[in-house]
C-alpha positions in Angstrom: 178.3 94.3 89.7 175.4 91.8 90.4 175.2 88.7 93.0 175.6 86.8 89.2 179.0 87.5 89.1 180.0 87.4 92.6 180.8 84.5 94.8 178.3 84.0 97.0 177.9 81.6 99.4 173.9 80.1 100.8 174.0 78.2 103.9 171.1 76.6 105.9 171.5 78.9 109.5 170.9 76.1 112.9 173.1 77.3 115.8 172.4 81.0 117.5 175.7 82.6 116.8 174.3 82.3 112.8 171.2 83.4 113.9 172.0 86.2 115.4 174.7 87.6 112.6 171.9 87.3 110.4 169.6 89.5 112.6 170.4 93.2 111.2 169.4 91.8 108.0 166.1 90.2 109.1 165.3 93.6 111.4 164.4 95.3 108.2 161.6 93.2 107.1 160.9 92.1 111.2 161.3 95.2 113.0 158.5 94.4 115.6 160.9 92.3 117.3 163.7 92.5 118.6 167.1 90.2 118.2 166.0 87.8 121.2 162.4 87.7 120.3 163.9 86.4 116.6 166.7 84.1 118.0 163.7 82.1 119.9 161.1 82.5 117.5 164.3 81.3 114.9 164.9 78.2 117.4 161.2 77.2 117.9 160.2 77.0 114.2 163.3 75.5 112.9 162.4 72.4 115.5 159.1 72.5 114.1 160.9 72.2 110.5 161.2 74.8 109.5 164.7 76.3 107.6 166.7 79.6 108.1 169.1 80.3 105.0 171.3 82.9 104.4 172.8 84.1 101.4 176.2 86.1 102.1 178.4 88.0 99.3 181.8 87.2 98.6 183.1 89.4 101.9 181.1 87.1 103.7 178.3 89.3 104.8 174.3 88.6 104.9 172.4 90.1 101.9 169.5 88.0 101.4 167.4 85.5 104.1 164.5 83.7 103.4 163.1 81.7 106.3 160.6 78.2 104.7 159.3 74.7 105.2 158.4 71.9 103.3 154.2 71.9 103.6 151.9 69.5 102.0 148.0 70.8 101.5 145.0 69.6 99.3 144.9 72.7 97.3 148.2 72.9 96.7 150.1 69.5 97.4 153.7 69.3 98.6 155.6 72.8 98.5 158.2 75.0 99.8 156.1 77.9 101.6 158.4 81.2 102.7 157.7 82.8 105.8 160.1 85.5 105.1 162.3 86.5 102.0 164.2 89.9 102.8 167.6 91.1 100.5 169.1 93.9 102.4 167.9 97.6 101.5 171.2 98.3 101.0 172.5 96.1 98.3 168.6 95.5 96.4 168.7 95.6 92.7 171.8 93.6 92.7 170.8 90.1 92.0 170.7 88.9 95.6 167.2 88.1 96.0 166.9 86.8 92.4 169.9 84.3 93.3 167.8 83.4 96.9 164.5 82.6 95.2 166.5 80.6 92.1 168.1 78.5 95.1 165.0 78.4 97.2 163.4 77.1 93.7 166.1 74.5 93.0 165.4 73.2 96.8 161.9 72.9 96.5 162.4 70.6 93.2 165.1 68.5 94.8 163.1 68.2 97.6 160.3 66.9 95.5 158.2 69.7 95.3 155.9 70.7 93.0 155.7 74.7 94.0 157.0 77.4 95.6 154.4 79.2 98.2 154.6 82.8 100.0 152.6 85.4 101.0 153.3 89.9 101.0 152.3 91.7 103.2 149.7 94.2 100.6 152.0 97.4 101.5 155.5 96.0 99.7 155.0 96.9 96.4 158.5 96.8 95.3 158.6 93.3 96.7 155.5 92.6 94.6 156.9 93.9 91.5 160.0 91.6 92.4 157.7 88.5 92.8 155.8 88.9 89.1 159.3 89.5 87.0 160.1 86.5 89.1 157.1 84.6 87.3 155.7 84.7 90.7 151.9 85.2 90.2 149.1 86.2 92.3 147.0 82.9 93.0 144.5 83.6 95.9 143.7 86.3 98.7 145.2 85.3 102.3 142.6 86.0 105.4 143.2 86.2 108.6 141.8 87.5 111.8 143.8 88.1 115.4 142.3 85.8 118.2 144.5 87.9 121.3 
């Protein structure tokens, strides 16, 4: 059965208890840190703006996360960039992360944006292959450089 027919249930995460339920879920796509390291990190960016969400299925449990803000930039103008977007390994290829990106889609225009921003990491094929049936499409090469 896919998340389509399911109830599900996608909840904007603020208060640590959420934060932490969420964290065996986020550990797959995060597992450089551990669940303290993501609590804070968690805490710090969503008083910077940014938002946690969490889609659960209809037992109640986490299958998808996506962690975004609302960002305004001249090449782009206002949008919803995603840090992170992760369905759990488990359940993938079951409409969960289709159902997170329609809602984080639906946000973005209600919020009065005019795209939907993220980056992937170039080793997560299967997420890239994801992204483009998603009409998702490859726009621009992300740089970086460490400064520690």
């Amino acid at each position: 059965m896919t998340a389509d027919a399911k109830s599900i249930d996608i909840r904007i995460l603020t208060v640590e208890a959420d934060l932490r339920a969420v964290w065996p879920l986020v550990s797959q796509l995060r597992p450089e840190f551990d669940e303290d390291r993501f609590v804070e990190q968690m805490q710090r960016q969503i008083a910077q703006g940014c938002r946690a969400t969490a889609l659960y299925d209809e037992d109640g449990a986490p299958r998808a996360f996506a962690c975004w803000r609302v960002m305004e930039m001249l090449a782009v103008g206002k949008h919803v960039y995603v840090d992170d977007l992760v369905t759990d390994s488990a359940v993938r290829s079951r409409g969960f992360g289709k159902r997170m990106l329609d809602w984080l889609k639906i946000e973005a225009r209600r919020l009065g944006c005019d795209r939907l921003q993220l980056d992937s990491g170039t080793h997560r094929q299967d997420a890239h292959a994801f992204y483009l049936r998603e009409a998702l499409r490859i726009e621009a090469f992300h740089f970086g450089i460490a400064l520690k």
